[in-house]
C-alpha positions in Angstrom: -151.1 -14.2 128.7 -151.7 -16.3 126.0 -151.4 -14.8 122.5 -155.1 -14.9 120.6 -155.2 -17.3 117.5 -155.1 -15.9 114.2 -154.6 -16.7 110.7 -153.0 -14.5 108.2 -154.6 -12.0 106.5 -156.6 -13.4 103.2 -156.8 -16.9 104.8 -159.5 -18.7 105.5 -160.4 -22.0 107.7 -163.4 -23.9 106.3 -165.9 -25.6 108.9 -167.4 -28.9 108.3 -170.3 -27.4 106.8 -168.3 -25.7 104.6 -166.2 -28.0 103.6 -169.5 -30.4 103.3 -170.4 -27.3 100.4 -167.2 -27.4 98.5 -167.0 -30.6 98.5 -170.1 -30.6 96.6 -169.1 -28.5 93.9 -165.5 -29.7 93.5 -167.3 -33.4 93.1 -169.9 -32.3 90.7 -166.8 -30.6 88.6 -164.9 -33.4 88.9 -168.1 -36.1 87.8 -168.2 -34.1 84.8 -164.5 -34.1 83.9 -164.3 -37.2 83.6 -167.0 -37.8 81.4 -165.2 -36.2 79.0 -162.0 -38.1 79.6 -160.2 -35.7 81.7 -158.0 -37.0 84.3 -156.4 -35.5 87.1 -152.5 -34.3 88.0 -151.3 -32.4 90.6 -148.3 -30.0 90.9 -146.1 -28.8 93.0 -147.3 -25.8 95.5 -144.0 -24.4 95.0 -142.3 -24.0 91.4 -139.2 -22.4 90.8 -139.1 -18.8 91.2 -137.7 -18.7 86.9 -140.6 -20.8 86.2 -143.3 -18.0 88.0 -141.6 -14.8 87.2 -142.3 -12.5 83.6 -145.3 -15.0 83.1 -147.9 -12.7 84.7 -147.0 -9.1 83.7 -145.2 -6.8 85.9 -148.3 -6.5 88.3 -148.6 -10.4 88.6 -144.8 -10.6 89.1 -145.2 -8.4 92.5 -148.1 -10.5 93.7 -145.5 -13.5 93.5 -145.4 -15.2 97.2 -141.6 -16.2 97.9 -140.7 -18.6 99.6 -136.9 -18.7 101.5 -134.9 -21.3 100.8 -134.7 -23.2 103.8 -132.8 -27.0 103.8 -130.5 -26.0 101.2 -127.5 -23.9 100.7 -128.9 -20.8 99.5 -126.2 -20.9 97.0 -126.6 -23.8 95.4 -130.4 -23.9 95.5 -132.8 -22.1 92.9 -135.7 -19.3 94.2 -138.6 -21.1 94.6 -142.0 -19.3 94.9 -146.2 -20.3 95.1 -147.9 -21.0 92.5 -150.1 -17.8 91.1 -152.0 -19.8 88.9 -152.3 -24.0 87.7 -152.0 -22.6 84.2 -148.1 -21.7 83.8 -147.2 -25.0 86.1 -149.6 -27.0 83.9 -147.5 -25.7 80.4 -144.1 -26.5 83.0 -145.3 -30.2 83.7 -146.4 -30.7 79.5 -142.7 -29.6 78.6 -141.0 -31.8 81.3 -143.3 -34.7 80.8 -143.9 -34.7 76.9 -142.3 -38.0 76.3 -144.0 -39.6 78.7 -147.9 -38.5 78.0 -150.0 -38.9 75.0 -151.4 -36.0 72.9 -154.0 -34.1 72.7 -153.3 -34.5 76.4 -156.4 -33.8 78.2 -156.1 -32.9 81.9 -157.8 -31.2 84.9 -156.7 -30.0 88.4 -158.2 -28.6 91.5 -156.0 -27.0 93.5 -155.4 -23.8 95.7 -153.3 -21.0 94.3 -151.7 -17.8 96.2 -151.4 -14.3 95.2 -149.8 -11.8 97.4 -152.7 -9.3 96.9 -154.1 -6.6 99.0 -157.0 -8.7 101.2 -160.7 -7.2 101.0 -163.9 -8.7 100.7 -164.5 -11.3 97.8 -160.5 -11.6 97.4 -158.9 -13.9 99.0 -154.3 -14.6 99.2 -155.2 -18.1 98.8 -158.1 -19.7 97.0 -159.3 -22.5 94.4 -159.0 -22.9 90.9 -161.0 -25.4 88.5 -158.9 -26.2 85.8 -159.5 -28.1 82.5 -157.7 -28.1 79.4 -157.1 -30.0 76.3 -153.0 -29.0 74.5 -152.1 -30.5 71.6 -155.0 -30.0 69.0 -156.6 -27.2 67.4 -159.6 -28.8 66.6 -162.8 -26.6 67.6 -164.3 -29.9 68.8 -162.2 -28.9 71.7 -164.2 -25.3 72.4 -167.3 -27.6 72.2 -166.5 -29.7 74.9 -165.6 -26.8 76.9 -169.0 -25.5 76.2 -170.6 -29.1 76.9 -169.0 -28.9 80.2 -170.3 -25.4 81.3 -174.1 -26.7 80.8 -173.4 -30.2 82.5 -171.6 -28.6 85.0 -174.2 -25.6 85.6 -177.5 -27.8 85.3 -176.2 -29.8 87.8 -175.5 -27.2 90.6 -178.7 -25.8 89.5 -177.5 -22.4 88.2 -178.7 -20.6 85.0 -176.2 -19.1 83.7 -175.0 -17.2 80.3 -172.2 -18.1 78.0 -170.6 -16.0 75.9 -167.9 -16.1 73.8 -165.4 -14.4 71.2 -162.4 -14.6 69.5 -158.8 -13.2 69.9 -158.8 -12.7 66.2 -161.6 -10.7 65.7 -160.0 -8.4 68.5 -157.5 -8.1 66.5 -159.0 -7.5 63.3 -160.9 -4.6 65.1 -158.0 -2.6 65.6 -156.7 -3.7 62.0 -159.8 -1.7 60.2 -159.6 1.0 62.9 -156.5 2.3 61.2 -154.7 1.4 64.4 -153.3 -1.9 65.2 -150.9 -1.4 68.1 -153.6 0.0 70.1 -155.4 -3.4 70.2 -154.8 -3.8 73.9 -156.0 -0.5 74.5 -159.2 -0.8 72.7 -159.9 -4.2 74.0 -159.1 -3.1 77.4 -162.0 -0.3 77.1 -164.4 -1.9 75.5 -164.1 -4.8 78.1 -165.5 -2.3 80.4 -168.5 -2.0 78.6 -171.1 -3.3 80.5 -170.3 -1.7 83.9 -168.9 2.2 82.4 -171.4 2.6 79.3 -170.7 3.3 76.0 -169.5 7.3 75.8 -167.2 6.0 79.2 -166.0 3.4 76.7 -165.4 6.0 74.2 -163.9 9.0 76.1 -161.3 5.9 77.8 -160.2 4.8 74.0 -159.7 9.0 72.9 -157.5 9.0 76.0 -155.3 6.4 74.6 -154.5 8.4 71.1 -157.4 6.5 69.4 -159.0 8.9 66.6 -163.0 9.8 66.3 -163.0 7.9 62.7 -161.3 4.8 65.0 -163.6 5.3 67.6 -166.4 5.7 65.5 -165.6 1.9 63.8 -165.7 0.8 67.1 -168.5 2.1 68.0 -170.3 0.4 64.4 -169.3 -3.0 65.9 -170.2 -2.5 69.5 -173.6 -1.3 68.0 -174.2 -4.8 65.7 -177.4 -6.6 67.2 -179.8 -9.7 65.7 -178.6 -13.5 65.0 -175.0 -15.0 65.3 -175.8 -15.1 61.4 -176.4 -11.8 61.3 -173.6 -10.5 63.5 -171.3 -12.5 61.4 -172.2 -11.3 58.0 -172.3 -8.0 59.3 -168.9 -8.3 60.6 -167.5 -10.3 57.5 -168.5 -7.1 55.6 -166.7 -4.7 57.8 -163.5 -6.6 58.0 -163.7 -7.2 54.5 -163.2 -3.6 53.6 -166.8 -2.1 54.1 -166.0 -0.2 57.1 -165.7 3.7 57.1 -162.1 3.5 56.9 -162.1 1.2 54.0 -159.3 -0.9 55.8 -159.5 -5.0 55.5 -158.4 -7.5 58.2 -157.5 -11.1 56.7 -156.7 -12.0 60.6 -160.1 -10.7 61.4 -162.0 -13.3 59.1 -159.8 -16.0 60.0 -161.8 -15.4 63.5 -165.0 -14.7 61.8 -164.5 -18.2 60.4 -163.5 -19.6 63.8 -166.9 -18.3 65.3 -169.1 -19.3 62.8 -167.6 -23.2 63.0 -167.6 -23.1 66.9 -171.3 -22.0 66.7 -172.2 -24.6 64.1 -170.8 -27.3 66.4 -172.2 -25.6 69.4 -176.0 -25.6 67.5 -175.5 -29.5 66.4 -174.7 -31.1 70.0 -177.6 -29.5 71.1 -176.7 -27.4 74.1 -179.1 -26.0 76.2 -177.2 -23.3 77.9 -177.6 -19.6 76.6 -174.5 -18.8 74.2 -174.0 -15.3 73.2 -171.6 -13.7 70.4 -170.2 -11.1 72.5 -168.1 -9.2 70.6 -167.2 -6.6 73.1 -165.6 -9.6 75.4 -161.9 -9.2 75.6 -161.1 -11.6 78.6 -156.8 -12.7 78.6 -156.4 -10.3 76.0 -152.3 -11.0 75.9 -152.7 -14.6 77.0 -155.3 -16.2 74.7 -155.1 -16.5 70.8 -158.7 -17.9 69.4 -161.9 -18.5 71.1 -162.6 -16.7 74.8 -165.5 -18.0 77.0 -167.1 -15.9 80.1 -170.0 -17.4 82.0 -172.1 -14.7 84.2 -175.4 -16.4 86.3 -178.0 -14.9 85.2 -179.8 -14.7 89.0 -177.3 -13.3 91.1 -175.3 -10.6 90.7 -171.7 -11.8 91.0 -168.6 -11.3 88.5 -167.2 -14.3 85.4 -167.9 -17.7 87.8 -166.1 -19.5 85.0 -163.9 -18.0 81.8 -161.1 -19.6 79.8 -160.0 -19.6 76.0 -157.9 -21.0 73.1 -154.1 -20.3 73.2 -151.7 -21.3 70.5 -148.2 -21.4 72.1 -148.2 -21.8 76.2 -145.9 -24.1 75.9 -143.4 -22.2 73.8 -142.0 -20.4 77.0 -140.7 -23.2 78.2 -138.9 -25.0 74.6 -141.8 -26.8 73.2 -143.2 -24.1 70.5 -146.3 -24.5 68.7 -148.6 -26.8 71.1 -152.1 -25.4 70.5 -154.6 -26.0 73.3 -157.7 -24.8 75.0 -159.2 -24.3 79.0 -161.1 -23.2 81.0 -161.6 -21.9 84.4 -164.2 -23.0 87.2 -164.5 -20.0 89.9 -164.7 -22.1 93.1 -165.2 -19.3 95.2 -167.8 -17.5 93.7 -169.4 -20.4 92.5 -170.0 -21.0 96.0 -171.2 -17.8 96.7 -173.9 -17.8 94.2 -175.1 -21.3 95.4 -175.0 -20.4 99.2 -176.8 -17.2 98.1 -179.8 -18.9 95.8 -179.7 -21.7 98.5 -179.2 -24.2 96.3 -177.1 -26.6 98.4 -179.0 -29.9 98.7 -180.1 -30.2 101.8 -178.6 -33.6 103.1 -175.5 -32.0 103.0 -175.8 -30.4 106.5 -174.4 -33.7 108.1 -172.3 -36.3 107.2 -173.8 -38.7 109.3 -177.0 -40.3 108.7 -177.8 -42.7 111.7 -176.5 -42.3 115.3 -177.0 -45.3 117.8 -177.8 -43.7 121.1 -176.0 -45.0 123.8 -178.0 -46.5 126.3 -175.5 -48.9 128.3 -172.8 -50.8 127.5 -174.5 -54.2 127.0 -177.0 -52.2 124.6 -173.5 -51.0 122.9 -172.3 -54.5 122.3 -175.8 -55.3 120.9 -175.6 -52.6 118.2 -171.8 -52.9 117.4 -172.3 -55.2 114.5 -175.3 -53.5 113.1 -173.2 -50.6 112.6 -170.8 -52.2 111.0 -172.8 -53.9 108.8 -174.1 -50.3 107.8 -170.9 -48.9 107.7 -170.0 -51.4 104.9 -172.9 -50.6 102.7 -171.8 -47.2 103.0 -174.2 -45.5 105.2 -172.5 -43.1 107.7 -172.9 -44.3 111.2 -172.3 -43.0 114.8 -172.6 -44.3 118.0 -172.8 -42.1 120.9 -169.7 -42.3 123.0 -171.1 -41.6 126.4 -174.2 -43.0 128.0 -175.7 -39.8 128.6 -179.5 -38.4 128.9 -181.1 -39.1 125.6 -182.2 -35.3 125.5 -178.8 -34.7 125.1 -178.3 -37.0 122.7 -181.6 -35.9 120.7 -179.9 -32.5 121.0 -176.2 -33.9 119.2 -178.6 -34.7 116.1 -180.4 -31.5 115.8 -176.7 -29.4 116.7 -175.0 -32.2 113.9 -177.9 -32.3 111.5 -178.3 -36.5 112.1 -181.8 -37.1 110.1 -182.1 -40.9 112.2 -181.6 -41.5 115.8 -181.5 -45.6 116.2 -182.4 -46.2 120.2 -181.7 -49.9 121.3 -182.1 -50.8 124.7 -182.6 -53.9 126.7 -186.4 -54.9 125.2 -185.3 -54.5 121.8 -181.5 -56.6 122.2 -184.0 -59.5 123.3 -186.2 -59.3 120.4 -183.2 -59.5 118.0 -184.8 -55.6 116.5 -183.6 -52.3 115.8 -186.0 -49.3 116.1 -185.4 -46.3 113.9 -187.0 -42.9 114.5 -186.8 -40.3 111.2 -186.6 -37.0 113.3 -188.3 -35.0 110.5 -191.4 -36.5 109.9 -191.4 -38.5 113.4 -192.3 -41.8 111.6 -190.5 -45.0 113.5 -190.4 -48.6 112.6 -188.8 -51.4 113.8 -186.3 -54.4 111.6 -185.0 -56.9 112.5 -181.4 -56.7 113.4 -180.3 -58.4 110.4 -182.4 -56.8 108.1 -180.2 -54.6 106.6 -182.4 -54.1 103.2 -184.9 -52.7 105.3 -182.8 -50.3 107.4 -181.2 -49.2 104.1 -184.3 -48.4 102.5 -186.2 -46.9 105.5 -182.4 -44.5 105.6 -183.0 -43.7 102.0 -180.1 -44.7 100.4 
């Protein structure tokens, strides 16, 4: 007996359909890229195993996928292992190739990634990432673009969605003028969890990790700020200049204060539509990023980040080339797709790739509708003809199983009169053209 097919665990196949749907979002991600003058690379699937490993943490170091060295002498042949992420192979490719490209170096890949993680719904071994980054410039004009693309990228798909953003610095001066600066990745981590533990949660997480109730209670001043971007700020550039209850001033703080209030000011002059929010309790890549962190929630269904990313300073630095700012950011392929299929907010054309089938109703009717179909094919309109000469119901029933909005039925009267009749099977209007009216069929197809 044969053995059922099966794919590994935390796999996926796509259908058409599906595919038809990703396709869709990768290509509106991609449109909008490039209007910013990103351009495409790819790497490798595998890297390296040196290049992966102590990049991720200890806990991304086990979800490592390695690969056996197969071809090669073991030997004499590095570990190799799949990629976790585009952004460590990305900083790889700018050090090997950094006499050979031009900085700031702007680039963007989409490409699937694999993580040796415990399967369950949501949370996939292998999935999609949406990267775009700018490295070699610490111009804020950078962060703006960034935020440009989120609410090109968003109104197109036709999600609302929420930005917010911080900075790594003012993270940093929080724990400065709490008294305790080597617990910043313990207070960031808690206060992280904000919206989804509460506040005393927040609290009782940060007393648990040796922070004091005059630390806590700083904190808690920050967390509390509310009103204007203005107002947060001067607020804030009050605290970390000394005002605070422990009287304790953060230079490193302002530097970030400054930061926000220059990324804002751009942010306010280009005009953008999308929500942005000073979110000071945002802590995303807390070890990874150095400046500006982004977050984008949808604001209509209830899903995790769709799209995060942030400013780092030396990426690069790991592999020789110290000191190359840049700045990304991170499209969420999968749940992007989630929220659309949930809102159903896929266009609806996308159900079929085809838009006109020929039925086949002979083989001399065949031979008369050949050339038309070509000559559709090369404006670019997708066009079948039905292989078989079958009963047109069950031809009629391939377009409603395939989605086919035109079913084209030539037969004998119609290859004398030199026409082509049409039939839209939505609305059940029909016309006839001419074969070699090709502006006409084009139109009356809607394209």
């Amino acid at each position: 007996m044969a053995n059922k097919p099966s794919i590994p665990k935390g796999m996926r196949d796509f259908s058409q359909q599906e595919m038809a749907e990703r396709n869709y979002i990768f290509d509106t991600i991609k449109s909008v890229f490039r209007t910013f003058g990103y351009a495409q690379i790819e790497t490798p699937a595998m890297e390296t195993l040196s290049t992966l490993l102590g990049k991720y943490g200890d806990e991304g170091d086990k979800l490592l996928f390695r690969v056996q060295n197969s071809g090669e002498k073991a030997d004499q042949a590095p570990e190799k292992g799949l990629r976790y992420d585009l952004t460590v192979p990305f900083a790889r490719f700018v050090v090997q190739h950094q006499n050979e490209i031009s900085f700031p170096f702007k680039r963007f890949q989409i490409q699937p990634v694999w993580r040796a993680d415990r399967p369950q719904k949501g949370r996939y071994r292998e999935f999609y990432q949406c990267d775009v980054d700018v490295i070699g410039s610490k111009s804020q004009l950078n962060e703006l673009e960034l935020v440009q693309i989120v609410d090109r990228v968003f109104a197109l798909l036709g999600i609302r969605v929420a930005l917010k953003i911080n900075n790594r610095k003012v993270l940093t001066g929080l724990a400065e003028i709490c008294g305790a600066p080597d617990k910043v990745v313990d207070i960031t981590v808690a206060i992280d969890k904000l919206d989804k533990i509460g506040l005393n949660a927040v609290k009782d997480e940060m007393r648990e990790k040796g922070l004091t109730d005059s630390a806590i209670a700083v904190v808690e001043q920050i967390l509390g700020l509310s009103g204007s971007v203005a107002e947060k700020l001067a607020a804030m550039r009050g605290l970390f200049g000394g005002a605070s209850a422990s009287g304790i001033a953060s230079e490193t703080g302002l530097r970030g204060l400054d930061e926000l209030e220059e990324l804002f000011g751009l942010i306010s002059a280009a005009g953008v539509a999308v929500p942005v929010e000073m979110d000071l309790s945002l802590a995303r890549g807390l070890n990874y990023y150095t400046g500006a962190i982004f977050e984008v929630k949808a604001l209509d269904w209830q899903i995790g980040s769709i799209c995060g990313g942030g400013r780092y300073d030396n990426l690069t630095g790991i592999f020789g080339l110290p000191d190359m700012s840049g700045v990304g950011i991170s499209f969420g392929a999968d749940r992007i797709y989630d929220v659309l299929k949930g809102l159903d907010k896929f266009p609806a054309d996308l159900r079929s790739a085809t838009v006109l089938l020929f039925a086949n109703m002979g083989a001399e009717e065949v031979r008369y509708v050949l050339p038309v179909a070509a000559a559709l094919r090369s404006r670019g309109i997708s066009v079948e003809i039905y292989p078989d000469s079958a009963k047109l119901k069950k031809q009629f029933d391939h377009c409603d199983r395939k989605s086919i909005p035109f079913l084209s039925i030539c037969g004998a009267d119609e290859a004398a009169a030199g026409t082509v009749q049409i039939k839209n099977l939505a609305s059940g209007e029909q016309r006839v053209f001419a074969k070699d009216d090709l502006d006409g069929i084009v139109c009356f197809l809607g394209k």
